[in-house]
KETIZA-896411 format. One record per atom (N, C-alpha, C): residue in one letter; atom name; x, y, z; residue number from 1. Coordinates in Angstrom, 1 decimal, always signed. Example, Ala and Ser with C-alpha at 12.3 -4.5 7.8 and 13.67 -1.06 7.14 Angstrom:
<recs>
<rec><rest>a</rest><atom>N</atom><east>+13.2</east><north>-5.7</north><up>+7.8</up><nr>1</nr></rec>
<rec><rest>a</rest><atom>CA</atom><east>+12.3</east><north>-4.5</north><up>+7.8</up><nr>1</nr></rec>
<rec><rest>a</rest><atom>C</atom><east>+13.2</east><north>-3.3</north><up>+7.8</up><nr>1</nr></rec>
<rec><rest>s</rest><atom>N</atom><east>+12.8</east><north>-2.2</north><up>+7.1</up><nr>2</nr></rec>
<rec><rest>s</rest><atom>CA</atom><east>+13.7</east><north>-1.1</north><up>+7.1</up><nr>2</nr></rec>
<rec><rest>s</rest><atom>C</atom><east>+12.9</east><north>+0.0</north><up>+7.9</up><nr>2</nr></rec>
</recs>
This chain:
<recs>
<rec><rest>x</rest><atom>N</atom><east>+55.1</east><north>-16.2</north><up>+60.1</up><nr>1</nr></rec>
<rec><rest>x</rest><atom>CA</atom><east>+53.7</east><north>-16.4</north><up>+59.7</up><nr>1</nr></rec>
<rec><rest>x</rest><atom>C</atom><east>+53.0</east><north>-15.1</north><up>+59.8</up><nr>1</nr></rec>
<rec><rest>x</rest><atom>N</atom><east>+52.4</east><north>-14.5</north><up>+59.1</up><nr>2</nr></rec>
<rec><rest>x</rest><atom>CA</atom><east>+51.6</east><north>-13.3</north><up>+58.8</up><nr>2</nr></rec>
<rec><rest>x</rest><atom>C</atom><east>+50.5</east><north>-13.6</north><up>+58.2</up><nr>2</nr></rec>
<rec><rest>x</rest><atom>N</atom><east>+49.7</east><north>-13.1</north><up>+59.6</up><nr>3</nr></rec>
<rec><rest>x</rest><atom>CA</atom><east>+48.1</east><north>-13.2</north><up>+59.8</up><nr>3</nr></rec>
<rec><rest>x</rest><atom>C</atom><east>+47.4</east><north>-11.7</north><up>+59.0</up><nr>3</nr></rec>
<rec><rest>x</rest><atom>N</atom><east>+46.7</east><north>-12.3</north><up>+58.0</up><nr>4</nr></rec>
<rec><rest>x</rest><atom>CA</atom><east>+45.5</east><north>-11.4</north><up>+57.5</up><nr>4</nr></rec>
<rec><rest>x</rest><atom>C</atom><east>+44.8</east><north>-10.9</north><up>+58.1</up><nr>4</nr></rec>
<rec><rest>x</rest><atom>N</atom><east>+44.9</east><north>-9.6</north><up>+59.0</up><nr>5</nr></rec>
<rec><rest>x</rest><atom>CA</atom><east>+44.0</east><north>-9.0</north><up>+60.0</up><nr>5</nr></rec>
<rec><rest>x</rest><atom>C</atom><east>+43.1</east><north>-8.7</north><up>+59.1</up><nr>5</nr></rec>
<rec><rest>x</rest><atom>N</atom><east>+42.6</east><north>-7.7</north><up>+58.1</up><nr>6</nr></rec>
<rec><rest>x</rest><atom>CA</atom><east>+42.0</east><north>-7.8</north><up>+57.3</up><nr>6</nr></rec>
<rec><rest>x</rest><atom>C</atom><east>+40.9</east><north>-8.8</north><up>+57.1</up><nr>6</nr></rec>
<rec><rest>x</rest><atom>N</atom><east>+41.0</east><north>-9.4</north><up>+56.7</up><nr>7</nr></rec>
<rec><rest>x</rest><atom>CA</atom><east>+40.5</east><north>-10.8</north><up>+56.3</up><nr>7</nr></rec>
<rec><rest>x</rest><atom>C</atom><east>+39.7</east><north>-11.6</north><up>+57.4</up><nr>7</nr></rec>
<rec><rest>x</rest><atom>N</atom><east>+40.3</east><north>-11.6</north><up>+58.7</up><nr>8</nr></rec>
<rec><rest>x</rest><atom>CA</atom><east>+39.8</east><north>-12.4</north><up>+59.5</up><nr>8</nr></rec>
<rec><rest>x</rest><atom>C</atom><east>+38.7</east><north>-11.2</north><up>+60.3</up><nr>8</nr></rec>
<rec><rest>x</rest><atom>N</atom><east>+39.1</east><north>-10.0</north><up>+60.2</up><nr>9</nr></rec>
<rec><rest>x</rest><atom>CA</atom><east>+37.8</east><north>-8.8</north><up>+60.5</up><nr>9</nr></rec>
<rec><rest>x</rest><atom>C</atom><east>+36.7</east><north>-9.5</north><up>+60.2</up><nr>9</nr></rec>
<rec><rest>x</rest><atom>N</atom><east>+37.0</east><north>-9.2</north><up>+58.9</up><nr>10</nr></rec>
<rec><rest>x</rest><atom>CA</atom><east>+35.7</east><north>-9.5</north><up>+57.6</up><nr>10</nr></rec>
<rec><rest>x</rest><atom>C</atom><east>+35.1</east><north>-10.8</north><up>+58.2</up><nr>10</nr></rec>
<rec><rest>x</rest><atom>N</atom><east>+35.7</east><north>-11.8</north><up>+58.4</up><nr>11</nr></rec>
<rec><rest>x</rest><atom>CA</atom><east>+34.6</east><north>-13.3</north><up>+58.4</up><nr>11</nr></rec>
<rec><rest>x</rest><atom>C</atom><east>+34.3</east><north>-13.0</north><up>+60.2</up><nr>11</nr></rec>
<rec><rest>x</rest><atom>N</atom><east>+34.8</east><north>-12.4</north><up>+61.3</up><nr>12</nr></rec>
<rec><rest>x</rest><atom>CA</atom><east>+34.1</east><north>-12.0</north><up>+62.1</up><nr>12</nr></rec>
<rec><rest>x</rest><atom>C</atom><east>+33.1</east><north>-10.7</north><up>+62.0</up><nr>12</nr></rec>
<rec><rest>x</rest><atom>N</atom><east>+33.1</east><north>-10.2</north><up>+61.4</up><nr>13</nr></rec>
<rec><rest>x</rest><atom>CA</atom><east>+31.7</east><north>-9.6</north><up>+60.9</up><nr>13</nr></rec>
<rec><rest>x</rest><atom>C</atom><east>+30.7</east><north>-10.3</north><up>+60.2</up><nr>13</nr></rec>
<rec><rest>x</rest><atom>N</atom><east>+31.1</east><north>-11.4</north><up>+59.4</up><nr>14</nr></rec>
<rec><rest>x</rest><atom>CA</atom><east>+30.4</east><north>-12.4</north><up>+58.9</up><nr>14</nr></rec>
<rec><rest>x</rest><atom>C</atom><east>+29.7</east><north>-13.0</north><up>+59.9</up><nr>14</nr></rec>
<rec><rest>x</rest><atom>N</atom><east>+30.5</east><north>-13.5</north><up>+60.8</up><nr>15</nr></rec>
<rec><rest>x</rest><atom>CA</atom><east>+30.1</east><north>-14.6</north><up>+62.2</up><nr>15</nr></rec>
<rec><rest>x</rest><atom>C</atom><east>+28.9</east><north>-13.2</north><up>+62.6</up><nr>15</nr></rec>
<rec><rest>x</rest><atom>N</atom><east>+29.1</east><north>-12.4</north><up>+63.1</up><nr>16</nr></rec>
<rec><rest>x</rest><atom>CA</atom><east>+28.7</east><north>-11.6</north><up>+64.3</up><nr>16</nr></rec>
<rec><rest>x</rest><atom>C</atom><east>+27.2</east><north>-11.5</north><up>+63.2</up><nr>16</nr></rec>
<rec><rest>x</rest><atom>N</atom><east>+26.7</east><north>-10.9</north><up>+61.5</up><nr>17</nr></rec>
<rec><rest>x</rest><atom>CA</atom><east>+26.2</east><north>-11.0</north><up>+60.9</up><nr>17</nr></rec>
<rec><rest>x</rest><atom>C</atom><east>+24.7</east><north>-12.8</north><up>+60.9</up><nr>17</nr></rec>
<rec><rest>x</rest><atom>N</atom><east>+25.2</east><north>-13.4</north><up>+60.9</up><nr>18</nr></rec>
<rec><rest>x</rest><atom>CA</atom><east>+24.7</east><north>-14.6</north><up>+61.5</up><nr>18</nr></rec>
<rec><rest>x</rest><atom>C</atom><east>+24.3</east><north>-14.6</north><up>+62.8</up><nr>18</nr></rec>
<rec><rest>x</rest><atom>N</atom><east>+24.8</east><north>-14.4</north><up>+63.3</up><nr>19</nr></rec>
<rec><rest>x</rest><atom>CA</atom><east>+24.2</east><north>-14.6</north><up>+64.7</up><nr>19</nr></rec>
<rec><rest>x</rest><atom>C</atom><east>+23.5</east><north>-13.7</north><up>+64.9</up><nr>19</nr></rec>
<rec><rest>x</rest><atom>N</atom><east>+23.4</east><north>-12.3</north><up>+64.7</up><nr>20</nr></rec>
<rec><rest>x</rest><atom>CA</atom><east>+22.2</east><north>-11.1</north><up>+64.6</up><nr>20</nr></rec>
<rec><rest>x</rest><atom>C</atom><east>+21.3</east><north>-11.9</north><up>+63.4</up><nr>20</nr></rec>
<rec><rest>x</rest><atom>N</atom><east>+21.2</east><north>-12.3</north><up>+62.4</up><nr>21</nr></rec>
<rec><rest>x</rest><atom>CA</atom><east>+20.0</east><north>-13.3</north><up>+61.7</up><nr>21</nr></rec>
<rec><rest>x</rest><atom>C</atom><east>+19.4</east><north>-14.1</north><up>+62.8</up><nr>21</nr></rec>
<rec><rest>x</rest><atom>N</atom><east>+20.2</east><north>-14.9</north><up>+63.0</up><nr>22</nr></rec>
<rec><rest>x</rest><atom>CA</atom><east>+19.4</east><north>-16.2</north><up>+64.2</up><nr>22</nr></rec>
<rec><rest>x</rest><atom>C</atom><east>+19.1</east><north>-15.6</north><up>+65.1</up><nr>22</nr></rec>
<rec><rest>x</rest><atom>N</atom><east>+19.3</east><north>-14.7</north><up>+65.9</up><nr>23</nr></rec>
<rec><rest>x</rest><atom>CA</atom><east>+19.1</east><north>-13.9</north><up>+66.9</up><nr>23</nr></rec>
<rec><rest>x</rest><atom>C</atom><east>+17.6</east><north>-13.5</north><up>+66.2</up><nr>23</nr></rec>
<rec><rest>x</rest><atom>N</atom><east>+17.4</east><north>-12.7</north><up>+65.5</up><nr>24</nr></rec>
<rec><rest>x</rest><atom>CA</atom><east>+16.3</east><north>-11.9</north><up>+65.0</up><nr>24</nr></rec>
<rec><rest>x</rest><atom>C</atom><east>+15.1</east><north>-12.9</north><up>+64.9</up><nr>24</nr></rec>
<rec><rest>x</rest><atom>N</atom><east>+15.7</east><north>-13.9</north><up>+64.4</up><nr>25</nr></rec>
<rec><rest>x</rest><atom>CA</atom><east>+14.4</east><north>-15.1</north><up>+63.7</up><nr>25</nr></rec>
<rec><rest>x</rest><atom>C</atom><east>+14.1</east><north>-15.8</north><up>+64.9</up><nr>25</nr></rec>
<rec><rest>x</rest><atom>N</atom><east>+14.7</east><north>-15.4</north><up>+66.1</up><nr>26</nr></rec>
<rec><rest>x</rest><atom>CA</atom><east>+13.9</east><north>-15.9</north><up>+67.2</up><nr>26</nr></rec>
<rec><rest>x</rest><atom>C</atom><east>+13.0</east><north>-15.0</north><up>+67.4</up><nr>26</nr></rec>
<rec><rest>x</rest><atom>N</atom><east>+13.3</east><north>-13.7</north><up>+67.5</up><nr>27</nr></rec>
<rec><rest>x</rest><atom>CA</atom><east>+12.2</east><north>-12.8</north><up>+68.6</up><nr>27</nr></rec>
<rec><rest>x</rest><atom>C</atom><east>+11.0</east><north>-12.6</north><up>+67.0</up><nr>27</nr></rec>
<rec><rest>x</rest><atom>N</atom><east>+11.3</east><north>-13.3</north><up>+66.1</up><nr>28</nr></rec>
<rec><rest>x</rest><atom>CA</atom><east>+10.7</east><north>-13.0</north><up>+64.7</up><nr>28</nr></rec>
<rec><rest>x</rest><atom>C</atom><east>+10.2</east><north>-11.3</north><up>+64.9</up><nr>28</nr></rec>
<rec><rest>x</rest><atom>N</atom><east>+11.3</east><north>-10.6</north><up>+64.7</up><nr>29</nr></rec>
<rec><rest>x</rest><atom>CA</atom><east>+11.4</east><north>-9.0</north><up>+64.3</up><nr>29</nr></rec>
<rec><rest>x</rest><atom>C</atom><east>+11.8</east><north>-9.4</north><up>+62.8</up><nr>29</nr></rec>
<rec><rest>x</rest><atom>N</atom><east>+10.6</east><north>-8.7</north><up>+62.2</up><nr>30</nr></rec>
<rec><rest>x</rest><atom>CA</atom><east>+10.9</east><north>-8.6</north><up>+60.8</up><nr>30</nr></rec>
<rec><rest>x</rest><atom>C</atom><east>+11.9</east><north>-7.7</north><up>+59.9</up><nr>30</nr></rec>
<rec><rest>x</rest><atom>N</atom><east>+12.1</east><north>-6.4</north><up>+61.0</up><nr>31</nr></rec>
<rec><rest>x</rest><atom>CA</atom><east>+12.9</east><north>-5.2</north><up>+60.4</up><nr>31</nr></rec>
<rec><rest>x</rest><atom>C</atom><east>+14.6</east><north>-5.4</north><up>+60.9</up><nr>31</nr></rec>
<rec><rest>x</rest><atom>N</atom><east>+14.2</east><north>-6.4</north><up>+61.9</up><nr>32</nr></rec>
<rec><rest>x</rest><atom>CA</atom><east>+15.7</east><north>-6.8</north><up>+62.6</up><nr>32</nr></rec>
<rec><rest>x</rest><atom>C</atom><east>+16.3</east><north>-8.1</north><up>+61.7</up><nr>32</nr></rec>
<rec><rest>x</rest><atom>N</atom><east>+15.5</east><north>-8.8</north><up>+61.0</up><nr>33</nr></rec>
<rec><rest>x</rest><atom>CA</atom><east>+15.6</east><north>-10.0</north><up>+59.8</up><nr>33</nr></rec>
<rec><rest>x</rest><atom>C</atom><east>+16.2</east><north>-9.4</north><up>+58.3</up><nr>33</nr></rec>
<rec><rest>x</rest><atom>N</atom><east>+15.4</east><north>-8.8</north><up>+58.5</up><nr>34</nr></rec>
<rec><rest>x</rest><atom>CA</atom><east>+16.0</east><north>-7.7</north><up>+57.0</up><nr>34</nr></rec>
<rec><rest>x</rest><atom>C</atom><east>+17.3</east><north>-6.9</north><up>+57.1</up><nr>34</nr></rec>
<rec><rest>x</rest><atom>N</atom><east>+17.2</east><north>-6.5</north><up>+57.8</up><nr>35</nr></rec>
<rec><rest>x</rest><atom>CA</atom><east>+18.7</east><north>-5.9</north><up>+58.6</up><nr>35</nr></rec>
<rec><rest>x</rest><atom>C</atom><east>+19.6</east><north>-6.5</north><up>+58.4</up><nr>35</nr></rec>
<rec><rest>x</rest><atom>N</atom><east>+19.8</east><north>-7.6</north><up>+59.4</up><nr>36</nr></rec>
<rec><rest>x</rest><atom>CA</atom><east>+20.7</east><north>-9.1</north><up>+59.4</up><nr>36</nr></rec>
<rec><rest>x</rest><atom>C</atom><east>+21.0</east><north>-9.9</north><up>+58.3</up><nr>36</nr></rec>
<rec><rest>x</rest><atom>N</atom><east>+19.7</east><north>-9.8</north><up>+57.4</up><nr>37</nr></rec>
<rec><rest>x</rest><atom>CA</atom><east>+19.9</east><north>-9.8</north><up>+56.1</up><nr>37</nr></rec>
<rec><rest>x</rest><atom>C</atom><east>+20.9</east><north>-9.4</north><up>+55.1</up><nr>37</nr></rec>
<rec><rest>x</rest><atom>N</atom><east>+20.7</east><north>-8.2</north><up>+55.2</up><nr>38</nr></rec>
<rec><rest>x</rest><atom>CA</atom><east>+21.7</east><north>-7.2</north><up>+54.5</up><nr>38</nr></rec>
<rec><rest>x</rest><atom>C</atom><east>+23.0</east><north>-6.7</north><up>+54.6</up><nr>38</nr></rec>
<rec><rest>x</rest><atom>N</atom><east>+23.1</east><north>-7.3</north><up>+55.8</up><nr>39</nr></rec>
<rec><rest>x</rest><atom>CA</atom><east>+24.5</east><north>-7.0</north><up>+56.9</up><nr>39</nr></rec>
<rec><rest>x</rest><atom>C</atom><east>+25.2</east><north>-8.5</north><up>+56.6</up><nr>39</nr></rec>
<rec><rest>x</rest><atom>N</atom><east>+24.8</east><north>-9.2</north><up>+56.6</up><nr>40</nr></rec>
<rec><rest>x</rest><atom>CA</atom><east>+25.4</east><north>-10.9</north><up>+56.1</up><nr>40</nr></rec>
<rec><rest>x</rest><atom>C</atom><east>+25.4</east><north>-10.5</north><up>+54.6</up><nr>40</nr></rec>
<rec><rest>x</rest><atom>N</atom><east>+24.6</east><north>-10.3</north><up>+53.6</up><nr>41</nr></rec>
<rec><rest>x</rest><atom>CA</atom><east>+24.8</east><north>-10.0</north><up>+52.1</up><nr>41</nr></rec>
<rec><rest>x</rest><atom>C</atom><east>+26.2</east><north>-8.9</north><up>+52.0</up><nr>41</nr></rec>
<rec><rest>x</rest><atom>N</atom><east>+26.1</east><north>-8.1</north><up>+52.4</up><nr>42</nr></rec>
<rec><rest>x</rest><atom>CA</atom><east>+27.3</east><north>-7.3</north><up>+53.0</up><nr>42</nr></rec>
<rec><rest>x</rest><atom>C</atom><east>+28.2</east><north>-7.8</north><up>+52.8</up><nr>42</nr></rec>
<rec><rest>x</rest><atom>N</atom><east>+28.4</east><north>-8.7</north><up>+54.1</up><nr>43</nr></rec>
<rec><rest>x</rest><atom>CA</atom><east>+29.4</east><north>-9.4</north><up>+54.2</up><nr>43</nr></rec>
<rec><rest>x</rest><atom>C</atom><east>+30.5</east><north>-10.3</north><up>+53.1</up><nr>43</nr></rec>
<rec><rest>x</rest><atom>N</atom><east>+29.0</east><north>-10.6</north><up>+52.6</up><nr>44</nr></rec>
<rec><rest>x</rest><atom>CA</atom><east>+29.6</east><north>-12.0</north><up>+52.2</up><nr>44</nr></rec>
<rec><rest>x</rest><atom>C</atom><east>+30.2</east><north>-11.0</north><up>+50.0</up><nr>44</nr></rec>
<rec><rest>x</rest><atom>N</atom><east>+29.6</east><north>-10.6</north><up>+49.8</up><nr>45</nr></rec>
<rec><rest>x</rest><atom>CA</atom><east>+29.5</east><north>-9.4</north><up>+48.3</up><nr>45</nr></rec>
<rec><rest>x</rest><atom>C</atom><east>+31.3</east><north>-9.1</north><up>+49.4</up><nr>45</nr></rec>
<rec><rest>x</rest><atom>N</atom><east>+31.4</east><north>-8.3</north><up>+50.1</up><nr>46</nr></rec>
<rec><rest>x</rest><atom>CA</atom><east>+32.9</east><north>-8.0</north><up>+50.1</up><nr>46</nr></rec>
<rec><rest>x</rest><atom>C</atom><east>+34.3</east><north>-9.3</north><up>+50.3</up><nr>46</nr></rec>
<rec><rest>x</rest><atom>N</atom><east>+33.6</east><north>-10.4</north><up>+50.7</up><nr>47</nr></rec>
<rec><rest>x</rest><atom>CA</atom><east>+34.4</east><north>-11.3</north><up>+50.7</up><nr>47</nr></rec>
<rec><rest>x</rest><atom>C</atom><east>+34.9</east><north>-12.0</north><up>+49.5</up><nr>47</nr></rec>
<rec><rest>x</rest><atom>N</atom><east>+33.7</east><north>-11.9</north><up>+48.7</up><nr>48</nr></rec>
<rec><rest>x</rest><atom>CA</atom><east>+33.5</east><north>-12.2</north><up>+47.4</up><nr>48</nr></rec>
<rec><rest>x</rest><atom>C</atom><east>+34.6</east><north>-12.0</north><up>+46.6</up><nr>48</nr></rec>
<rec><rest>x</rest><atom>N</atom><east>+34.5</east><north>-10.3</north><up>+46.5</up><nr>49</nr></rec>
<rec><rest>x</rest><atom>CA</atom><east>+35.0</east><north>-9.8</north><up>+45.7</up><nr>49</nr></rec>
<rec><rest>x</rest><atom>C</atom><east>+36.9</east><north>-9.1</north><up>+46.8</up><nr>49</nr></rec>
<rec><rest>x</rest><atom>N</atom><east>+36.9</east><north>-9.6</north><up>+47.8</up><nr>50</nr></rec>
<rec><rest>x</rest><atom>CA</atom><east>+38.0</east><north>-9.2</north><up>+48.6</up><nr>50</nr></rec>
<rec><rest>x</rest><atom>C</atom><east>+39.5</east><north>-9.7</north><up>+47.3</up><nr>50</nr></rec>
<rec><rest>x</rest><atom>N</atom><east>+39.8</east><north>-10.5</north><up>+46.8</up><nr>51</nr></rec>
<rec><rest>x</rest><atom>CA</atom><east>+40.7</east><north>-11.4</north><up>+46.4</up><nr>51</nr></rec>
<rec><rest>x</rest><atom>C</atom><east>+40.5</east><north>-10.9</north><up>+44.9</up><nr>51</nr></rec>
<rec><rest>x</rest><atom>N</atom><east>+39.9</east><north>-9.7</north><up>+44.5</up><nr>52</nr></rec>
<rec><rest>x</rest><atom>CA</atom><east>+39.8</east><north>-9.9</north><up>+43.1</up><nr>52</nr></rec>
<rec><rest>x</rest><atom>C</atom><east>+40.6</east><north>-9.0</north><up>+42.5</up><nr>52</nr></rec>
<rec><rest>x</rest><atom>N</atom><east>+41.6</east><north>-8.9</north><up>+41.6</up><nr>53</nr></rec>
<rec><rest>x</rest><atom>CA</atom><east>+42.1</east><north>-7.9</north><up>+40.9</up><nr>53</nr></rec>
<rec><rest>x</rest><atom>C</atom><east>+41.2</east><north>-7.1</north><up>+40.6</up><nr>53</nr></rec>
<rec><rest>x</rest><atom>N</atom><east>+41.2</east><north>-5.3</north><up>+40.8</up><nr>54</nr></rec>
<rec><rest>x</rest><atom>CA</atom><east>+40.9</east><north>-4.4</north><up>+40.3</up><nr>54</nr></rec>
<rec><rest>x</rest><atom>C</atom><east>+41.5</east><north>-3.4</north><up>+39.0</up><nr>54</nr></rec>
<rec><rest>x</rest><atom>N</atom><east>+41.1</east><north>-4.4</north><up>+37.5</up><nr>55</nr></rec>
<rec><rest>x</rest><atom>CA</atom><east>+41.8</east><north>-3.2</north><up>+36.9</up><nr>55</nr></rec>
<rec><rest>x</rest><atom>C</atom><east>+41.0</east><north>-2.5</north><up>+36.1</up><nr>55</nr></rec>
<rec><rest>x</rest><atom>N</atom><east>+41.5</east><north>-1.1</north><up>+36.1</up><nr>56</nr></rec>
<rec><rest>x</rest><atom>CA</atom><east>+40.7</east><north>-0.2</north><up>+36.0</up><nr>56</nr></rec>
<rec><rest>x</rest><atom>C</atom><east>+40.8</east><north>+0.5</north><up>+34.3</up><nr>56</nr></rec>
<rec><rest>x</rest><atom>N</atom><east>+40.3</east><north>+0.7</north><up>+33.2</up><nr>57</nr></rec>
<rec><rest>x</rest><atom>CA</atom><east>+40.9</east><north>+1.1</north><up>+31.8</up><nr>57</nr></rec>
<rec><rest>x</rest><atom>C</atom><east>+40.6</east><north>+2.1</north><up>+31.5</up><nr>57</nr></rec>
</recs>
C-alpha cells in the first residue's frame, strides 16, 4: 500500500486552513478572516488542479 504523502500534506493544510477561518470568525479579526480566506482558496485551487494533466504546446 503506498500512501500519497503529497496529497494528504495538502488536505492537512486544508484542515489547519479551516480551522484558522473558524478560529478568526470568533475573535471577528477581519484581516485574520481574509487571510484564512485566501489560505483555504489556496488550498483548495491546488487540490483542484493537483490530479490534472499538464500539457504544455
Amino acid at each position: 500500500m503506498r500512501i500519497d504523502t503529497e496529497g494528504l500534506s495538502w488536505w492537512l493544510f486544508l484542515a489547519c486552513a479551516v480551522f484558522f477561518l473558524i478560529g478568526s470568525i470568533a475573535i471577528a479579526d477581519t484581516l485574520f478572516i481574509i487571510g484564512s480566506g485566501l489560505f483555504l482558496a489556496a488550498c483548495l485551487v491546488f487540490l483542484a488542479g493537483r490530479n490534472r494533466s499538464s500539457s504544455v504546446d
